[in-house]
C-alpha positions in Angstrom: 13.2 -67.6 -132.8 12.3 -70.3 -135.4 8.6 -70.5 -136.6 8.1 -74.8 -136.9 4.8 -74.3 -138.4 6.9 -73.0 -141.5 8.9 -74.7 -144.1 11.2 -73.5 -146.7 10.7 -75.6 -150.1 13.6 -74.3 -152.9 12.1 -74.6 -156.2 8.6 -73.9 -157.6 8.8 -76.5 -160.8 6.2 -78.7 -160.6 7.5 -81.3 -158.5 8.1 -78.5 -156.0 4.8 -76.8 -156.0 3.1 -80.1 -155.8 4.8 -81.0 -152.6 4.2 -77.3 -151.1 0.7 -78.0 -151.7 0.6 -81.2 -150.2 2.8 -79.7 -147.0 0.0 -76.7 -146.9 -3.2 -78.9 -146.7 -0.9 -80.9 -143.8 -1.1 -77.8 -141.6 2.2 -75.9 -142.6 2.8 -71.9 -144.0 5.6 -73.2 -146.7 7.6 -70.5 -147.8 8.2 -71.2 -151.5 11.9 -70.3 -153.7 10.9 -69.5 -156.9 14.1 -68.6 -159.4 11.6 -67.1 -162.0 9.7 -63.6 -161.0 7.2 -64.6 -163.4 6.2 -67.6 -161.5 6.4 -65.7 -158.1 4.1 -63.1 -159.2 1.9 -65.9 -160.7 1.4 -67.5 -157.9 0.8 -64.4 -155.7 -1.4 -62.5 -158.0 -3.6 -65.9 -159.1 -3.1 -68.2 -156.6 -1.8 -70.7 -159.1 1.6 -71.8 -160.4 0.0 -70.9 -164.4 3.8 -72.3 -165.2 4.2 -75.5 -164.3 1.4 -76.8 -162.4 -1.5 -75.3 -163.9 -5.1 -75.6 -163.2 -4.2 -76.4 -159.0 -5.5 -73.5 -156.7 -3.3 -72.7 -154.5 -4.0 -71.7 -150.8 -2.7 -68.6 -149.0 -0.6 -70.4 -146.8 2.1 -70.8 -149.3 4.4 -67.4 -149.7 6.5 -67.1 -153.1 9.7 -65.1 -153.0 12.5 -65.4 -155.3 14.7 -63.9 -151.9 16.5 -67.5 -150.2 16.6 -65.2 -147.0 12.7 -65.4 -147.1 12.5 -69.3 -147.5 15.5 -70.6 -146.2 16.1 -69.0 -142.8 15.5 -69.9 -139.6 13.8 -73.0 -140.6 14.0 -76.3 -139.1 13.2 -78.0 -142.6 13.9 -77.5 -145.9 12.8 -79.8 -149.2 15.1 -79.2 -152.1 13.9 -79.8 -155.6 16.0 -78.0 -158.3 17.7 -79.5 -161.2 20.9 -81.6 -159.8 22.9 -79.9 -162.7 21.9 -76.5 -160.5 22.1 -77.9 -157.1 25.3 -77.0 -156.1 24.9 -73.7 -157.0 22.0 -73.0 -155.8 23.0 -74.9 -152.4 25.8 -72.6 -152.1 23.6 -69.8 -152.6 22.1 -70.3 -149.7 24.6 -72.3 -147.3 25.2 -69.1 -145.3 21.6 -68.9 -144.6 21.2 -72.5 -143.3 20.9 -73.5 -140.2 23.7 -77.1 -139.0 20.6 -78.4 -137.5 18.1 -77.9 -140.3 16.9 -81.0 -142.1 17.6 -80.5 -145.8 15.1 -83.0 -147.6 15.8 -83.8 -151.5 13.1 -84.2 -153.8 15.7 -83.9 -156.7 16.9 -86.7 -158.4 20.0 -86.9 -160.9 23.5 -87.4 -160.7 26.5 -84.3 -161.0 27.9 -84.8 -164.6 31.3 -83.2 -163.6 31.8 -85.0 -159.9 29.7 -88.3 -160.3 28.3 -87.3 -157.1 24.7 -88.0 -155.2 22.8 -85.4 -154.2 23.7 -86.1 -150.3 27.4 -85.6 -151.6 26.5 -82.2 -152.8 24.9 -80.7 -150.2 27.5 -82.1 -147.4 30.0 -81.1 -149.7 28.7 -77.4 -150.8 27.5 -76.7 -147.1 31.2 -78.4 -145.7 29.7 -80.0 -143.1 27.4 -83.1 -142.9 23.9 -81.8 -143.0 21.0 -83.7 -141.6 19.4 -85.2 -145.2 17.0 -86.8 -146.4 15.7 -88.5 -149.7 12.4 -88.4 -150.9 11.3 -90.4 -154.1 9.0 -92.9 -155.8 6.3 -93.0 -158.6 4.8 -89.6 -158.7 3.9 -87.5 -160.9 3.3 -83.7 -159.7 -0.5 -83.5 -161.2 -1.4 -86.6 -159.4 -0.1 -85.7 -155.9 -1.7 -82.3 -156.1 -5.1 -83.8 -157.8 -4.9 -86.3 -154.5 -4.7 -89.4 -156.7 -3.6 -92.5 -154.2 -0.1 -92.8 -154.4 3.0 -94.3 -152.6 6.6 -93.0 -151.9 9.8 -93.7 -150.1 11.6 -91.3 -147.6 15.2 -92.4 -147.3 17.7 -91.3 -144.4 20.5 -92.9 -142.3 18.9 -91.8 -139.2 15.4 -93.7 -138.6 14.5 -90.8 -136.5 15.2 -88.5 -139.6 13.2 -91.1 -141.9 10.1 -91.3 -139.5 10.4 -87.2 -139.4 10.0 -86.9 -143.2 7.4 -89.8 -143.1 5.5 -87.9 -140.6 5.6 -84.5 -142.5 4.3 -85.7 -145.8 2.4 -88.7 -145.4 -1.5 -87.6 -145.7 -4.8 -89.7 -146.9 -4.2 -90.2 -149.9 0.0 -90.3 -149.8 1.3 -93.5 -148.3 5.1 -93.3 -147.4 7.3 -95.6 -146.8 10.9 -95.6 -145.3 14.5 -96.7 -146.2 17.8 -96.4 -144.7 19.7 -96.6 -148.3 19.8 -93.2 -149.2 22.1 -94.1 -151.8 20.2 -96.6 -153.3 16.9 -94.3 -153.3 18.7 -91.3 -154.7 20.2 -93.7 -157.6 16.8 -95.5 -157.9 15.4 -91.9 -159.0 18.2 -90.7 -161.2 18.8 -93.8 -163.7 14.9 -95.1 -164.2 15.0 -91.3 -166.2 17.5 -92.5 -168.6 15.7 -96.0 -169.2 12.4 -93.9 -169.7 14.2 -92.3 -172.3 15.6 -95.6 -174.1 11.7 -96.4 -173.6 10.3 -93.8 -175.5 13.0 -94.2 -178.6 11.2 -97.7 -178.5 7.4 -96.5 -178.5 8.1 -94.0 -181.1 9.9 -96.2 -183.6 6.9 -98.3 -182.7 8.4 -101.5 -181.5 5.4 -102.7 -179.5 4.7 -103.8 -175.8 7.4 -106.7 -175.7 10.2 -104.6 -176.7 8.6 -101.8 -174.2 8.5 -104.5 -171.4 12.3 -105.9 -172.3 13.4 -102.3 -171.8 12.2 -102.1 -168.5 13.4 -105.0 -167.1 16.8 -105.0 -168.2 16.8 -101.2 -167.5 16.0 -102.4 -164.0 19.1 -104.9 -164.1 21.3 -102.1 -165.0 19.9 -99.8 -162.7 20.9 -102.9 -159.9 24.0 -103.5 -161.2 25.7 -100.2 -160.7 24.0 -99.3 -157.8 24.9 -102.6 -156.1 29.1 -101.9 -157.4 28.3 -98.5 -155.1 27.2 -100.2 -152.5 23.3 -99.4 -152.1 21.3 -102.4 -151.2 19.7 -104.8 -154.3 16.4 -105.0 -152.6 16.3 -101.3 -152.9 15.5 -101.2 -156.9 13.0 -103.6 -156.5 10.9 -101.0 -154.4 9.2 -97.7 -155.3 12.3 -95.8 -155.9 13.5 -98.3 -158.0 10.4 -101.0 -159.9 7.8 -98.6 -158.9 9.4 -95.5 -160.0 10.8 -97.0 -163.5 6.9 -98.6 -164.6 5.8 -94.8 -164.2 8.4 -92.8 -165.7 8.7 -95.6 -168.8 5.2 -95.7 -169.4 2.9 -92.6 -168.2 2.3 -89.8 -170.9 3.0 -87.3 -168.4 6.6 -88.4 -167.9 9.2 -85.7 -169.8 11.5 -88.2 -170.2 9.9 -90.6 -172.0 8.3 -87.6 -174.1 12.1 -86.9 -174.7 12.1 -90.5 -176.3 9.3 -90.4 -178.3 10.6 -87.0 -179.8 14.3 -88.5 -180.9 12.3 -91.5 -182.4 10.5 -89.2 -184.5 13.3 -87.5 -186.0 13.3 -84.2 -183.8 16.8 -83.0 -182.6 17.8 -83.2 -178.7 18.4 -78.9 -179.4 14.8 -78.7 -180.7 13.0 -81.3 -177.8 14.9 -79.4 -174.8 14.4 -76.0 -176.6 10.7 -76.6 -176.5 9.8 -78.2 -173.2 9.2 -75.7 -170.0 11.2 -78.0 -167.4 14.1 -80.2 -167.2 14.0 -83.8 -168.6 17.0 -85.2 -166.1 17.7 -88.0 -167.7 19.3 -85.5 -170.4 21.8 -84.7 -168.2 21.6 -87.8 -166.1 22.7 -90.2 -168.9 26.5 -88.5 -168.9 26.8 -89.7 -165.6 25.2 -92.9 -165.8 27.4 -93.4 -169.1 30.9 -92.4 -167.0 29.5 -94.4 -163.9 28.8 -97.7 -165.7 32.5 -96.7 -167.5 34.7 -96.4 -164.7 32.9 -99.5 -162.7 33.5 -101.6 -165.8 29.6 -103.0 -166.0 27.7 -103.9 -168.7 24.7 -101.7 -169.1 23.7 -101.4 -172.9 21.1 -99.4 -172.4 22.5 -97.0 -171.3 25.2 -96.9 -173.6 23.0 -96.5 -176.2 20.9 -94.4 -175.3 24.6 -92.1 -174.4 25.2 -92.9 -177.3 21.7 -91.4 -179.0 21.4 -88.5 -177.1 25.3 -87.0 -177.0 27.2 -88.7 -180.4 24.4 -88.5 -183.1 24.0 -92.2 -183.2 20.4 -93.1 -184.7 17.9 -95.0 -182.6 18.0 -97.3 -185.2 21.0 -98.0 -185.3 21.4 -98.3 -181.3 18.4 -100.6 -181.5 20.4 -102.9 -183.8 23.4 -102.8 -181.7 21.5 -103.3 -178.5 19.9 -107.0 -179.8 23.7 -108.1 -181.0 25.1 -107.6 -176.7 25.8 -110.8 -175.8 24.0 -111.4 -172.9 25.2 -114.4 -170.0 23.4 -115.2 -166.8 20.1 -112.8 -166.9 21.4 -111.2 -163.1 25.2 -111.6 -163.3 27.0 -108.7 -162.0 24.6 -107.8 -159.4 25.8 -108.2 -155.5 23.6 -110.4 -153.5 21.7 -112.0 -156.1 
């Protein structure tokens, strides 16, 4: 008989350990996938992810196990936050052990460099069935949710049943969410604003200043708008927290790993030697492929993007791509965005 007091969370980055602590001071035994023994034992042994969220106690309500039996079955709920470029896998790891019923909820955000696809296409897709699904994102870093800093985010689902469900599970006193029908506009919200937070931190590290900075971010945004509206999600959508709200955070906090990756490159390091040294995933890495392929095969103008492609994957210099990005010519400052 299933246990609704528990939830299974798969992945025990930050992101992930941050949300089981949130979903443990809410009332629930979260049963937390960890890919590293190290991290399981941390937790276990010290009551503290020493890894990737360190400093955060954590209570004894949360049970690490690097076994998908453990967290996965028999629950009604499961929040998903691994890499995309390991979803599938790790998905299909576990698809066996899933209930039809269960409500997978995606804290993950990126897009499949291979398929192009979201990550509601890869779990419907991996599982072969549609899955009950639901996307969780916004302006949060993992530090602040778990220090209890105020903080807003937007639970996304085609179902408003499913939408109030995930609102009701995470939202606390100091967590406001907010709901959405557009998964797909959430879910692409979440993956590009990683590759303009990149493009962001090329331009604070060559030290361009705070108009440059606030250029980048807007015409990020337009980009951002552009192909999501040619997919079909909603305009209105990127001018909320997945979209705006998530962008200003990831292009301007210190904590963000993607800008980080910016600053980096600017300086002169090698995209070998940044991702060789940092403990977790910067997505926009990966993510930039795709967004690169996407803005490609939709035939949309995005020259951020492209050079920041073109930065990270063909050894073009930041200064160079900053040369080529002020010669675009530029028409109508919102042409090529549906409904506008």
């Amino acid at each position: 008989m299933t246990d609704s007091s528990r939830i299974g969370v798969v992945g025990a980055g930050s992101w992930g350990t941050a949300l089981s602590l949130l979903l443990a001071e809410q009332g629930r035994e979260v049963d937390l996938w960890t890919f590293e023994p190290e991290v399981c034992a941390a937790i276990k042994e010290k009551r503290e992810n020493t890894f990737f969220l360190p400093g955060m106690a954590l209570p004894d309500s949360i049970h690490p196990s690097t076994r998908f039996e453990d967290v996965v079955m028999d629950k009604d709920e499961i929040v998903l936050v691994v890499p995309t470029h390991v979803l599938r896998s790790t998905v299909g790891r576990f698809a066996p052990l899933l209930k039809p019923d269960s409500l997978v909820i995606s804290a993950s955000k990126g897009i499949e460099n291979d398929s192009l696809e979201f990550v509601h296409q890869i779990v419907n897709e991996t599982l072969g069935r549609p899955q009950p699904f639901a996307a969780l994102s916004g302006p949060t870093f993992a530090s602040e949710i778990a220090g209890k800093t105020p903080s807003a985010i937007v639970a996304a689902a085609e179902n408003e049943e499913i939408a109030a469900r995930v609102k009701a599970l995470f939202e606390s006193p100091f967590l406001k969410v907010f709901t959405s029908n557009d998964v797909l506009g959430v879910e692409l919200g979440g993956a590009l604003k990683n590759v303009i937070a990149i493009a962001t931190g090329i331009s604070d590290g060559l030290g361009l200043g705070l108009n440059t900075r606030a250029a980048l971010i807007n015409r990020g945004l337009v980009e951002m708008t552009r192909i999501g509206t040619a997919l079909g999600a909603r305009p209105e959508t990127f001018s909320g927290l997945s979209g705006m709200g998530d962008l200003v955070l990831t292009c301007t906090g210190d904590l963000s790993r993607n800008r980080t990756v910016g600053l980096k490159l600017a300086k002169g390091e090698s995209l070998d030697q940044i991702t060789g040294s940092m403990k977790m995933v910067a997505e926009g890495v990966h993510t930039v492929i795709s967004a690169y392929r996407l803005k490609e095969n939709l035939n949309i103008q995005a020259a951020i993007i492209e050079e920041t492609y073109q930065v990270l994957h063909r050894g073009k210099s930041p200064q160079s791509a900053l040369l080529d990005l002020m010669n675009v010519d530029i028409g109508s400052e919102f042409s090529g965005i549906k409904g506008l």
